[in-house]
C-alpha positions as a printed NumPy array, in Angstrom:
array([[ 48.507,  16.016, -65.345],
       [ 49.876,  16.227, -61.786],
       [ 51.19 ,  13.081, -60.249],
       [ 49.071,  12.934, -57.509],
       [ 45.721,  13.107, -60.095],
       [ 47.84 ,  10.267, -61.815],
       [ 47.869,   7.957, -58.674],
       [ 44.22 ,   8.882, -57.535],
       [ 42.856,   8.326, -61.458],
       [ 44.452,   4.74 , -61.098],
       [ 43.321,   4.025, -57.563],
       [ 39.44 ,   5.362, -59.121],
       [ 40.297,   2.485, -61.993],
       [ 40.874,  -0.444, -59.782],
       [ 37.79 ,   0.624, -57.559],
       [ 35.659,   0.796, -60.182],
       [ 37.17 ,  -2.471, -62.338],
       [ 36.437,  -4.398, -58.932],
       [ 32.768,  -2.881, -59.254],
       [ 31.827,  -4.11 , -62.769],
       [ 32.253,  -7.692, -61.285],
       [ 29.774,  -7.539, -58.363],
       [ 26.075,  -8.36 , -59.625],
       [ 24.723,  -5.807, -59.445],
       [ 27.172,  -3.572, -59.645],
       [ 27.226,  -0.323, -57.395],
       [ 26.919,   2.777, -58.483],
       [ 29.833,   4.602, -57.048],
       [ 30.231,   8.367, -56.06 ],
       [ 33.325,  10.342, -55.529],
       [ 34.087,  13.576, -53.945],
       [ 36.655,  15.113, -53.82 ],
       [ 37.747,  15.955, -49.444],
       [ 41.228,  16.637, -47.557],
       [ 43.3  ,  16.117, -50.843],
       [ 42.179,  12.789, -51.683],
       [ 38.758,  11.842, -52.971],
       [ 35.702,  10.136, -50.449],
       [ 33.887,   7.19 , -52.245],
       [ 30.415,   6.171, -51.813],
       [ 27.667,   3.699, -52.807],
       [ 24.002,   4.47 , -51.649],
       [ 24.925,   5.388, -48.057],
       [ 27.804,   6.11 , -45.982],
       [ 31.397,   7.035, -47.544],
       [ 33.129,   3.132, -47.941],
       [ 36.568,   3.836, -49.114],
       [ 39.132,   6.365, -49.849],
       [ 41.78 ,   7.055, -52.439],
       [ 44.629,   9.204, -51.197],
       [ 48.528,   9.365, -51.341],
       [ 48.191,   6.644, -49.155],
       [ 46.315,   4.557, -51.462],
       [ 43.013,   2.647, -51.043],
       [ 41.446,   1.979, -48.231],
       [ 38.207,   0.806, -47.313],
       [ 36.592,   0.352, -43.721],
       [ 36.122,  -3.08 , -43.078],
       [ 34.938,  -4.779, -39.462],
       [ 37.695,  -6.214, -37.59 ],
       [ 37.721,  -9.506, -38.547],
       [ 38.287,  -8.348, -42.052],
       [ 40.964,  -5.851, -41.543],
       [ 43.429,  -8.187, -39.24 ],
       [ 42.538, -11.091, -42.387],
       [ 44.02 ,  -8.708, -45.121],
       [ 46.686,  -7.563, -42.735],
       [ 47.739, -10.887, -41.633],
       [ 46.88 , -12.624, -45.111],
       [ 48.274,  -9.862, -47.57 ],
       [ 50.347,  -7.811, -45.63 ],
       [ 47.447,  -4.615, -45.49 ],
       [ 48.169,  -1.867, -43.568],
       [ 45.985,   0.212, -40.956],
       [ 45.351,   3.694, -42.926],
       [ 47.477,   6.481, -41.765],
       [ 47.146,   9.475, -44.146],
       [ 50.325,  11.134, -43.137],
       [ 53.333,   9.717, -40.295],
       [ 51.787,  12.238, -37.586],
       [ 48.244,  11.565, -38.306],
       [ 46.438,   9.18 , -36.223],
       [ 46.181,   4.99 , -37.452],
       [ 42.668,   4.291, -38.918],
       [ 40.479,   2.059, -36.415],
       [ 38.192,   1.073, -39.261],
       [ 40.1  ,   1.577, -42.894],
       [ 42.928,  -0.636, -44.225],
       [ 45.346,   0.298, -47.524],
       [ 44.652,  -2.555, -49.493],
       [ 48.083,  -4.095, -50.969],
       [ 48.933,  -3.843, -54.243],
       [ 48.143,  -7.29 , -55.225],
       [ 44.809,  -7.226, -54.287],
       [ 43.733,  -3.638, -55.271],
       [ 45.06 ,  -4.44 , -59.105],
       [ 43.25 ,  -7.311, -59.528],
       [ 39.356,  -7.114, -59.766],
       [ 38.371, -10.982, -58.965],
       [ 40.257, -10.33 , -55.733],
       [ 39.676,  -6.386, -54.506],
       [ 35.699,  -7.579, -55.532],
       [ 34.811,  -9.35 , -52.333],
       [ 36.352,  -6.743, -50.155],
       [ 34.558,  -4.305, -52.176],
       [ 31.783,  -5.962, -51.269],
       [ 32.117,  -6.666, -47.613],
       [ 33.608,  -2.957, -47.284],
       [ 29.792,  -1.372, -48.672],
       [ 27.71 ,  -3.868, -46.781],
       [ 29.991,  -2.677, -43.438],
       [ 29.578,   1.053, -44.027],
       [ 25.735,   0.469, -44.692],
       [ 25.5  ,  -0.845, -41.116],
       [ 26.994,   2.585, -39.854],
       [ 24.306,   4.61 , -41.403],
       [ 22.99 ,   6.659, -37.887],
       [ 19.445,   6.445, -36.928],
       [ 17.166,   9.064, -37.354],
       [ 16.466,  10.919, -34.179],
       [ 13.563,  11.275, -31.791],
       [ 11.746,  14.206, -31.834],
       [ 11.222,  14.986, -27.955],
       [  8.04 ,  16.422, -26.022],
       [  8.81 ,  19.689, -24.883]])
């Protein structure tokens, strides 16, 4: 098994650990995209596991809490790839431990849910 499958298998562990504590738990999907794998929960993609680790878009308020609070950093997939305006690489000691990555699990579906877009208008013509 490659390294990299090693590190994303793990990363897919912790996600889905965190999951089994929310009631009810989510049903997660993954796909695989860019080298790293997309992750979803009845809507919009939430999270994803890369090289980089995981990350999950979060509002604002969240993001600079988990940066400020445990030393999260903005998502940046490789150093000449742009910084992430809405996903954060959750630390270590939160993503290994599934009382504490819940919540943000959590907060990180309900947030993506909000982004779903709105179906469009059919206009006269």
């Amino acid at each position: 098994m490659s390294e990299k499958k090693t590190v994303l298998d793990g990363l897919r562990h912790d996600l889905d650990a965190a999951a089994e504590t929310l009631a009810p738990p989510p049903v997660l999907r993954f796909r695989s995209m860019f080298g790293g794998v997309g992750v979803y929960a009845d809507g919009p993609m939430f999270a994803s596991l890369s090289d980089a680790g995981l990350a999950l878009k979060l509002p604002p308020a969240d993001r600079q809490e988990l940066i400020e609070g445990w030393g999260a950093v903005p998502l940046q997939y490789r150093p000449d790839a742009p910084v992430s305006k809405s996903k954060v690489v959750i630390p270590d000691a939160v993503r290994a431990d599934p009382e504490r990555l819940a919540p943000w699990l959590a907060r990180s579906i309900a947030f993506a849910a909000k982004d779903v877009p709105k179906a469009r208008r059919k206009t006269k013509n």
